[in-house]
ChimeraX commands (.cxc) that place a marker at each C-alpha (Angstrom):
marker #1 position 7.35,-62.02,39.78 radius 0.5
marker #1 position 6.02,-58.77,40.49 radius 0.5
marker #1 position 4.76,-56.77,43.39 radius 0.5
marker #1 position 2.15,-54.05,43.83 radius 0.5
marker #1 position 0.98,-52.08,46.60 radius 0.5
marker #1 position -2.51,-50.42,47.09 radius 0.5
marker #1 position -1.84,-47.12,48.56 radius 0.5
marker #1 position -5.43,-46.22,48.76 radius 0.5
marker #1 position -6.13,-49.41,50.66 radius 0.5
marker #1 position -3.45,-49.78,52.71 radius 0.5
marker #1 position -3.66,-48.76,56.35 radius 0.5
marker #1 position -0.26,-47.83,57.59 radius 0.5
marker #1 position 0.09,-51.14,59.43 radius 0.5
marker #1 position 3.89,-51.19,58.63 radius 0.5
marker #1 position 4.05,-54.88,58.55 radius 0.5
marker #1 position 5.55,-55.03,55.27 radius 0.5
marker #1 position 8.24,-52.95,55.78 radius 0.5
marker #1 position 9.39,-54.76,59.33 radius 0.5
marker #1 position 9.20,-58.14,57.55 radius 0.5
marker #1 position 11.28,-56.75,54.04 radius 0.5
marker #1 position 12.37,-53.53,54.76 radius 0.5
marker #1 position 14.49,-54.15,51.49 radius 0.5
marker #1 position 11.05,-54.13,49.39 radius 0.5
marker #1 position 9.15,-51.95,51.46 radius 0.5
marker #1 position 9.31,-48.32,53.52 radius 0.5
marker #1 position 6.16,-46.11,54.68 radius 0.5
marker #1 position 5.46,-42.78,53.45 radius 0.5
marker #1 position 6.78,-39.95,56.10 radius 0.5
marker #1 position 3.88,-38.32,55.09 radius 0.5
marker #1 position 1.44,-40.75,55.87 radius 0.5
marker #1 position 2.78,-43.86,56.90 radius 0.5
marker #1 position 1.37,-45.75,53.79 radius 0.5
marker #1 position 3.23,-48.14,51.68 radius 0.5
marker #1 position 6.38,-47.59,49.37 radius 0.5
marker #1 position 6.60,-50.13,47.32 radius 0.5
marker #1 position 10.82,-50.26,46.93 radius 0.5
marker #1 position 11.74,-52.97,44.15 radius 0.5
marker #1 position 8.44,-54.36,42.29 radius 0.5
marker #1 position 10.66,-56.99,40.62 radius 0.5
marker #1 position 12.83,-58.60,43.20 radius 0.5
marker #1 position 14.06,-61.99,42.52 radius 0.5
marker #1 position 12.48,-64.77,43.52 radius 0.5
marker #1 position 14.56,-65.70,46.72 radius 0.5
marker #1 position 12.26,-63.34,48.51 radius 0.5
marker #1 position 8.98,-65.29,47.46 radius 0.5
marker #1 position 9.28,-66.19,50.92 radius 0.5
marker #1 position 8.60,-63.11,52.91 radius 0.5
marker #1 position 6.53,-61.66,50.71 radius 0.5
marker #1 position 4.06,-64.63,50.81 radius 0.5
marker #1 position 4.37,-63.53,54.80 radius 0.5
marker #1 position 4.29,-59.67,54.02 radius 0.5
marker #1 position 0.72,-60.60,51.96 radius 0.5
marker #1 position -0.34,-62.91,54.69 radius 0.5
marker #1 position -0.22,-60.42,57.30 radius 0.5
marker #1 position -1.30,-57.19,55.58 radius 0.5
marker #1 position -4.67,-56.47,57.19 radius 0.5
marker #1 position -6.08,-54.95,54.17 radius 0.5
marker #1 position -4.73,-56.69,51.56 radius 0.5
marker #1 position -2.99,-53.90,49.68 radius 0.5
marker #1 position 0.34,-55.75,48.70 radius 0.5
marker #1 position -0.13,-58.55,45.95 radius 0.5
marker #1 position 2.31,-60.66,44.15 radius 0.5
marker #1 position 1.61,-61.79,40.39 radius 0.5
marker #1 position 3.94,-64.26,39.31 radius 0.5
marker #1 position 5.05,-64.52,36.34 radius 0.5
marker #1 position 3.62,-67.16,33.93 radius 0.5
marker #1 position 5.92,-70.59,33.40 radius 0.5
marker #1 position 8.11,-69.43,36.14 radius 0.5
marker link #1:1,2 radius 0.2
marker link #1:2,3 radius 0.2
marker link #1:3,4 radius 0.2
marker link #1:4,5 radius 0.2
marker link #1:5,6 radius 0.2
marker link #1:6,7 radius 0.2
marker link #1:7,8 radius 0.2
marker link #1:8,9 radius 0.2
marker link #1:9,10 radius 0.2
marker link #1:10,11 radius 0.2
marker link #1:11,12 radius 0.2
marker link #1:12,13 radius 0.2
marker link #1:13,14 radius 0.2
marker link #1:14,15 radius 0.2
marker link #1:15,16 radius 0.2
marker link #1:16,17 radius 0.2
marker link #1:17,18 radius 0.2
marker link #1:18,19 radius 0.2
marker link #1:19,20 radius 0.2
marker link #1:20,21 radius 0.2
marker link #1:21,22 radius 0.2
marker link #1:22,23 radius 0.2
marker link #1:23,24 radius 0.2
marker link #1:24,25 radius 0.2
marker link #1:25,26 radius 0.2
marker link #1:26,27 radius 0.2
marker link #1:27,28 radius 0.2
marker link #1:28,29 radius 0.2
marker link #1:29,30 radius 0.2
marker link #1:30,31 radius 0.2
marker link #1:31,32 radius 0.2
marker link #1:32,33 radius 0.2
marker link #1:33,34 radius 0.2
marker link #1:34,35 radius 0.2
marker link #1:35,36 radius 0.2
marker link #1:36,37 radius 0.2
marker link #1:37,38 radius 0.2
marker link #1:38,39 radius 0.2
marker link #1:39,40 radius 0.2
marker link #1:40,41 radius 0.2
marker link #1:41,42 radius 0.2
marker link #1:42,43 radius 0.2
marker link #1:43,44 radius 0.2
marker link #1:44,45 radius 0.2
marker link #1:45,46 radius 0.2
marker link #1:46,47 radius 0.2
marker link #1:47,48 radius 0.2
marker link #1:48,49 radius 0.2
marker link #1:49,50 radius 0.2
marker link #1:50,51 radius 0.2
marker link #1:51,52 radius 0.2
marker link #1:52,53 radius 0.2
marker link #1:53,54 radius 0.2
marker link #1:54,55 radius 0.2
marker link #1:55,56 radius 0.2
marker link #1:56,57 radius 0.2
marker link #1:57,58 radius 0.2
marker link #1:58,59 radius 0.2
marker link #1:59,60 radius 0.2
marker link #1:60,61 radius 0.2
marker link #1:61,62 radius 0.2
marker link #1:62,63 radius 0.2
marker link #1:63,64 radius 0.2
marker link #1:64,65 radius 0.2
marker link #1:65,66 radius 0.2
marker link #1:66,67 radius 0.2
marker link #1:67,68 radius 0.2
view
């Protein structure tokens, strides 16, 4: 699987990085998303299906990979 995250869209919520602050961080600059590890493994399908569910703009999307 892998992750991406929409800068340009995202909002500095910060609910990604308080549900997988392993995957995710905010910019000091502007609080926007850092996208840590775009490949983790897929025991952490989990939160990210939450960290996608509650991003209010819909910048962080996971694409997973085909036949997995």
């Amino acid at each position: 699987m892998r992750i991406t995250a929409d800068r340009e869209a995202c909002c500095a919520a910060g609910q990604c990085a308080l549900i997988a602050p392993d995957l995710f961080d905010q910019s000091d600059d502007d609080g926007t998303v850092v996208l840590l590890d775009a490949r983790p493994d897929a025991g952490r399908l989990d939160a990210l299906r939450e960290v996608v569910s509650r991003c209010p703009t819909g910048a962080i999307r996971i694409e997973e990979d085909p036949g997995a």
